[in-house]
C-alpha positions, 0 to 999 in steps of 0.5 A: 594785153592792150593797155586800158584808158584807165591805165594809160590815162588816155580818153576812152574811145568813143566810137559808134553809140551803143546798140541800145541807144541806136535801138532806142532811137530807132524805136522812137522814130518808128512809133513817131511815124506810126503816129503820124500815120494813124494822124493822118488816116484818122482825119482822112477817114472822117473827111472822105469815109473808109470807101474814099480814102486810099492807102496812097492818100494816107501815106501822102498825108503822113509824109512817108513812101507808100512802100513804108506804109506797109511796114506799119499797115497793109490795109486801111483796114489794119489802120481803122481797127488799130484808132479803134481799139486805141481810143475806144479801149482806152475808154472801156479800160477807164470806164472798168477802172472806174466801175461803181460797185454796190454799197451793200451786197444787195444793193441793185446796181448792174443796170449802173454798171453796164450804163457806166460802161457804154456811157463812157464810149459813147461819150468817145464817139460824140467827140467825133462822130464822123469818126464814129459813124466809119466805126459803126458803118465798116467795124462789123464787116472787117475780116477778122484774121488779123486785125483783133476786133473780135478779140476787143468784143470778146474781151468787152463781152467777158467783163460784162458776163463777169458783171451779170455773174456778180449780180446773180450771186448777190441776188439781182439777177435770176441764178439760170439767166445765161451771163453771155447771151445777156451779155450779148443782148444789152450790148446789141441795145446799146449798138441799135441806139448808137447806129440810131443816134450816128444816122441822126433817127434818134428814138427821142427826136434828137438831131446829128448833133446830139441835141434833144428836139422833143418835149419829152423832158430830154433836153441834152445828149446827156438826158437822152443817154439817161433816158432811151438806152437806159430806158431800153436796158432796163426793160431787158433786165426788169424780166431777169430780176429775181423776185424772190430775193428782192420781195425779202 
């Protein structure tokens, strides 16, 4: 039996690091790349568009080899849906952590709700809408094989079908409105006002920054979101109230 340090009173051997370290290592040098690569083609997308920006130009601009940006991303497609589903999830997933919930059972409050919800990732959008506008403009027509906006809009549409479900069981909502297809409905509103507001046609007059130009009593982003969307998802709902319990 060979003779351990322990025993002989010798230094352990040092040799190479762990595995585990090395594997450490390696992980943080590839989530420090993939970071840089997402960096980059972000400022690249709201520069030059999706059409004008290159897989080439992104790899440039993260300071890596082309052939290293396709062990991260085979398409900028892949690149766009991963800062979309990363920043824009992120508020959804806020936005649900945050969620007001009714003071009493009766209490009408799934217009608050959904608000709450699409408040939140327009408030994303106005931090960049250059971004915002590629999002809108090339998101819907992505191949959906493998980049999981389809799976990010499911999940979106189930916690908006779970809301309308609880608002039909306290009484808000008619018990035979269909919890999906208003899913649906409420967020092509919310998707017609952002493509409007993005193209700088605002319903309320604002300009393509967000700020109010008519004397409608909106004078902010803020009264604007407050007012036109809600205004819009109000008149969606106001026919699917069940009369009977609210005249109680």
């Amino acid at each position: 039996m060979t003779p351990s340090p322990a025993t002989t009173g010798g230094a352990p051997d040092r040799g190479a690091p762990p595995r585990a370290f090395d594997g450490g290592r390696r992980e943080r040098g590839k989530r420090a790349k993939l970071k840089r690569i997402k960096r980059a083609a972000r400022k690249l997308f709201i520069v030059r568009g999706f059409e004008g920006t290159t897989t080439r130009a992104i790899a440039k601009a993260a300071d890596i080899g082309a052939g290293t940006l396709f062990l991260y991303a085979v398409t900028k497609a892949d690149l766009l849906v991963l800062i979309f589903r990363e920043e824009v999830g992120a508020a959804v997933d806020r936005a649900i952590e945050t969620m007001p919930a009714p003071v009493r059972r009766a209490e009408p409050i799934l217009l608050d709700q959904i608000m709450h919800v699409f408040a939140a990732m327009i408030a994303h959008h106005r931090e960049n809408p250059g971004l915002a506008r590629v999002f809108v403009k090339e998101l819907p027509f992505v191949d959906d094989a493998r980049h999981g906006v389809d799976q990010f809009m499911r999940d979106l549409y189930a916690h908006m079908a779970w809301l309308i479900d609880d608002a039909k069981a306290r009484g808000e909502l008619r018990a035979t409105v269909s919890s999906p297809m208003l899913a649906h409905n409420l967020f092509a509103l919310y998707f017609q006002f952002l493509q409007r507001w993005l193209g700088g046609t605002n319903p309320d007059g604002a300009n393509r920054n967000g700020e109010a130009t008519t004397n409608r009593g909106a004078t902010s982003y803020k009264d604007l979101n407050e007012t036109y969307l809600r205004d819009s998802l109000e008149l969606q709902l106001s026919g699917l109230r069940d009369t009977s319990t609210s005249s109680r």
